[in-house]
C-alpha positions as CSV (number, residue, x, y, z in Angstrom):
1,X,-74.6,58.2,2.1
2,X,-73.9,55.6,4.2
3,X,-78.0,53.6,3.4
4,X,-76.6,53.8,-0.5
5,X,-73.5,52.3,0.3
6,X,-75.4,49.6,3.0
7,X,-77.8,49.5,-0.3
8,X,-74.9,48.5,-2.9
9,X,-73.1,45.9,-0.9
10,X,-76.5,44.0,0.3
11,X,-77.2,43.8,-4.0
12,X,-74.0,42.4,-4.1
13,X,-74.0,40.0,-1.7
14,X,-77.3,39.1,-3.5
15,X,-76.4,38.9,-7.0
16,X,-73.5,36.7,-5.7
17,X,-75.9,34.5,-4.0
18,X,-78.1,34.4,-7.8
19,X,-74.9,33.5,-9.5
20,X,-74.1,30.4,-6.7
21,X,-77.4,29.6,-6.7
22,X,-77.7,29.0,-10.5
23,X,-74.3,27.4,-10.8
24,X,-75.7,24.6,-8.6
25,X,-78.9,24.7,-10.3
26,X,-77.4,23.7,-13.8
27,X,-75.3,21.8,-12.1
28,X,-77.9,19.3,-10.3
29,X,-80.2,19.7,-14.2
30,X,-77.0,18.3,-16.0
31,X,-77.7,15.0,-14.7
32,X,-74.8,12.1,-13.9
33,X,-72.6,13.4,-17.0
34,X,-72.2,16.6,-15.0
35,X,-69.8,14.8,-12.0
36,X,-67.5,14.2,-14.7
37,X,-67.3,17.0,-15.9
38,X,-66.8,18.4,-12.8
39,X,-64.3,15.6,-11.4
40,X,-62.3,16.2,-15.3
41,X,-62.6,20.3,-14.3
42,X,-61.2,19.6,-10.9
43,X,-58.0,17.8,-12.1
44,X,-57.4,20.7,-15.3
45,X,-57.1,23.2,-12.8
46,X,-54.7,21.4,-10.5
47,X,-53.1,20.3,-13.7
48,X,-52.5,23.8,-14.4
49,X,-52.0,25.3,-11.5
50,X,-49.3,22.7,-10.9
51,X,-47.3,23.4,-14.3
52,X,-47.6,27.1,-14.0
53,X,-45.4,26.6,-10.3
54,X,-42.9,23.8,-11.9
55,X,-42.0,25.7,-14.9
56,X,-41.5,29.0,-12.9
57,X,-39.2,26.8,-10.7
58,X,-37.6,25.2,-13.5
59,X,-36.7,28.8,-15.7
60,X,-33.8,31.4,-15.2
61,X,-33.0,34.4,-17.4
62,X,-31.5,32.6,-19.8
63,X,-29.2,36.0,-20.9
64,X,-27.9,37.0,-17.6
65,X,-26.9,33.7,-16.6
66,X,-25.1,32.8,-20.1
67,X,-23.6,36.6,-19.6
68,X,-22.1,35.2,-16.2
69,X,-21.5,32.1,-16.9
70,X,-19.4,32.4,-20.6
71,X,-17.8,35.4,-18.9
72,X,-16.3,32.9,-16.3
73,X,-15.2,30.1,-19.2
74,X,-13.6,32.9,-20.9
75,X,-11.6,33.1,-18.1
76,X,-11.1,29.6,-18.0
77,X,-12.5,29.3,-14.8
78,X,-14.1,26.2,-14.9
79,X,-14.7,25.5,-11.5
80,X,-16.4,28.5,-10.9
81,X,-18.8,27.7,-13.7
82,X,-20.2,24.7,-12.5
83,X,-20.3,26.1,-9.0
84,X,-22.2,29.1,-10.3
85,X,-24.6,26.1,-12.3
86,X,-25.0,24.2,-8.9
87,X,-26.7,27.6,-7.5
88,X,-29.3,27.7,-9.9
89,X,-30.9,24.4,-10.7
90,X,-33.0,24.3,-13.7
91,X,-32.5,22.2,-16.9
92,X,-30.5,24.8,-18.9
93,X,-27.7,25.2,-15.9
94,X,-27.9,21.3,-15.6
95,X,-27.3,21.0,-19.3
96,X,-24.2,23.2,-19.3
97,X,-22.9,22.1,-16.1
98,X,-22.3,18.6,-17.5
99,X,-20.6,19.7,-20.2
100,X,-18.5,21.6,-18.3
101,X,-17.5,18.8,-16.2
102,X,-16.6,17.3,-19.4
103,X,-14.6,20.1,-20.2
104,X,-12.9,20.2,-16.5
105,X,-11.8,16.5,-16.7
106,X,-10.4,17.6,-20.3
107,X,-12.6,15.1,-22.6
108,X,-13.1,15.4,-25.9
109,X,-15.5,17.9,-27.6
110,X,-17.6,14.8,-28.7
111,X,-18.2,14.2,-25.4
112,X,-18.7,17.3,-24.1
113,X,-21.5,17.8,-26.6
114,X,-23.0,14.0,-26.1
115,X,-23.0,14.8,-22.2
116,X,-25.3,17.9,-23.1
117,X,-27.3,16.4,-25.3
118,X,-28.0,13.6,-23.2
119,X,-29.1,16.0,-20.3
120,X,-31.6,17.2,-22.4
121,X,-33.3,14.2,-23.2
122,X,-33.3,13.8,-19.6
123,X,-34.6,17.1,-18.5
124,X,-36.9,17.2,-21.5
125,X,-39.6,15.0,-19.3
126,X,-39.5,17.3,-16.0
127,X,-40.3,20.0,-18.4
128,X,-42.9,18.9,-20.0
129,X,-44.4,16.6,-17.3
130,X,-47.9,15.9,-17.5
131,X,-49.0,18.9,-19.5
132,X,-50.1,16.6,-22.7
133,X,-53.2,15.7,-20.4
134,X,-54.5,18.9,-20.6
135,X,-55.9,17.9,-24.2
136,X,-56.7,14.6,-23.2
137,X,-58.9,17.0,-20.2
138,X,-60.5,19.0,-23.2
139,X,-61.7,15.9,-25.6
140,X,-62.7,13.9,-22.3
141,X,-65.2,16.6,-21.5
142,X,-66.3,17.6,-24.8
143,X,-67.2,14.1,-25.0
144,X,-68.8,13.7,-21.9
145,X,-70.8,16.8,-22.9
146,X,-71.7,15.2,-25.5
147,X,-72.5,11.6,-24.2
148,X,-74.5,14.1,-21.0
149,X,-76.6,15.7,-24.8
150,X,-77.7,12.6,-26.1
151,X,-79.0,11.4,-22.5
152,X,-80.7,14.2,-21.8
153,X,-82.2,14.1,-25.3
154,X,-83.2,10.4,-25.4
155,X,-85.1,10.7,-21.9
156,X,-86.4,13.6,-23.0
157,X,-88.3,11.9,-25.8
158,X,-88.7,8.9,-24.0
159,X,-90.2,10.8,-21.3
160,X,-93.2,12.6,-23.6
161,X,-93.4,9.2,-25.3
162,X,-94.6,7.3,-22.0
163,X,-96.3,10.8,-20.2
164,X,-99.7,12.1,-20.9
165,X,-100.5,15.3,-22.3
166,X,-100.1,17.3,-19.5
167,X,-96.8,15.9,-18.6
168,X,-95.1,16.3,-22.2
169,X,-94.0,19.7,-22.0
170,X,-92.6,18.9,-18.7
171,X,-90.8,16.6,-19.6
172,X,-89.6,17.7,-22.6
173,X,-88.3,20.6,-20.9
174,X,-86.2,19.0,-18.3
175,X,-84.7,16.6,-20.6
176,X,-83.8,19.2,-23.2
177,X,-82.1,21.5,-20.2
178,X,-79.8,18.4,-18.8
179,X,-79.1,17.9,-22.6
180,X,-77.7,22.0,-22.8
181,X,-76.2,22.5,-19.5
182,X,-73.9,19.1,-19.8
183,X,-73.1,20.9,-23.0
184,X,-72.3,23.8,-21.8
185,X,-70.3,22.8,-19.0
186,X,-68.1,20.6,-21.0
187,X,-67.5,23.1,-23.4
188,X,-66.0,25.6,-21.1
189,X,-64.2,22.8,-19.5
190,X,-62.9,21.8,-22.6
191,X,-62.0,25.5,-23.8
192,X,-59.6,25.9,-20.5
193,X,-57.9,23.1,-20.9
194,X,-57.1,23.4,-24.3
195,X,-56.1,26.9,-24.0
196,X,-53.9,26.1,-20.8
197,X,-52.5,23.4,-23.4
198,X,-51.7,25.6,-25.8
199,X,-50.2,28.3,-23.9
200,X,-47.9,25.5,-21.8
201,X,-46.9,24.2,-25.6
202,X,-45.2,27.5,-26.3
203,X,-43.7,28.1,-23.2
204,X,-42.3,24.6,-22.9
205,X,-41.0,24.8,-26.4
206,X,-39.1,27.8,-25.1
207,X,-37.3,26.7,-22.4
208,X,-36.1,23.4,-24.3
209,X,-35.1,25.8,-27.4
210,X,-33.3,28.1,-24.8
211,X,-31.2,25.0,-23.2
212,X,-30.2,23.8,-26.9
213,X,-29.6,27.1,-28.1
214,X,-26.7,27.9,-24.8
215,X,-25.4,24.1,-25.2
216,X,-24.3,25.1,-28.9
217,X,-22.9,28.4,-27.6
218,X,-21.0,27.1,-24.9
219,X,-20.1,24.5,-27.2
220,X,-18.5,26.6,-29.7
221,X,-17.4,29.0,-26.7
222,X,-15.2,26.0,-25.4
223,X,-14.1,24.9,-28.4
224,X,-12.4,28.0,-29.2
225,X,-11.0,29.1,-25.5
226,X,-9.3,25.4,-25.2
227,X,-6.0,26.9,-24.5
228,X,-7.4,29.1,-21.6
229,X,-8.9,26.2,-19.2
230,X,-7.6,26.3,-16.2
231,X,-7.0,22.9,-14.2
């Protein structure tokens, strides 16, 4: 039993080596369009990597924290509210926590809703960030695919124009494999990034329709428990 399993694990370790090996083989046939590629690769997956930990920081349960929170201004316990907003920092409880400073100093419901409207203009940027790059990512390295293509194509032909005979299909060969790898590099360069873009779309989308969504109820909330604000 134990040869089989000494077996399995040494064609493992061997077909892992294969797959390396041939990453770094296309790699070094893609020619100078694949650094690029690689350098544009590089940056989508810290660009990703870096939204998926800011937006977790930046989102709360949206229903549990409006259940605690209106529950408090029904109360008319204003104080409390913004103290429970303070706790978790994230643009929806910065949004209603500056209306509700509005509402603790007794200002009009004009301003109350300008001061939350005006917080989400200014949260809207942390939200979103740089996330808009991640297209740029995708184009930039279908491009350079592209641009790596019509290299690899031209020396090709160059190349059998200026060989002899016996050189052609050598050349040929090596031109027309830079030309396909840079393609297919950039491609799936370009297909993770513009998924990642997508995907970051909705969810941003979310949150910001999430913040608007508890401004207006808190609005309305405030506007119709006046009389119970404590001071």
């Amino acid at each position: 039993m134990e040869p089989q399993v000494a077996q399995t694990a040494g064609e493992a370790a061997i077909n892992a080596a294969g797959h390396s090996n041939f990453i770094v083989s296309a790699f070094q046939q893609g020619g100078t369009a694949m650094y690029v590629i690689a350098a544009v690769g590089i940056l989508t997956v810290m660009l990703i990597i870096e939204r998926f930990v800011t937006l977790r920081m930046l989102t709360v349960d949206k229903a549990d924290f409006n259940e605690h929170l209106f529950g408090m201004v029904l109360r008319g316990d204003i104080r409390q509210a913004i103290t429970y907003c303070d706790s978790k920092p994230s643009p929806l409880t910065n949004t209603l926590k500056n209306g509700l400073v509005q509402v603790m100093n007794h200002r009009p419901d004009e301003e109350v809703q300008v001061a939350m409207d005006a917080t989400v203009l200014r949260e809207t940027p942390r939200v979103e960030g740089w996330s808009a790059f991640l297209a740029v990512f995708g184009n930039v390295s279908t491009l350079t695919g592209l641009v790596g293509t019509i290299v690899g194509m031209i020396t090709s032909f160059k190349g059998v124009a200026a060989a002899g005979a016996a050189e052609k299909a050598m050349m040929l060969s090596k031109g027309i494999s830079e030309a396909l790898h840079c393609t297919a590099f950039g491609l799936i360069v370009a297909i993770i990034a513009i998924l990642a873009y997508g995907y970051f779309q909705v969810r941003i989308g979310r949150i910001l329709n999430e913040v608007v969504e508890s401004s207006m109820s808190l609005m309305n909330l405030v506007v119709a428990n006046r009389d119970k604000i404590k001071d």
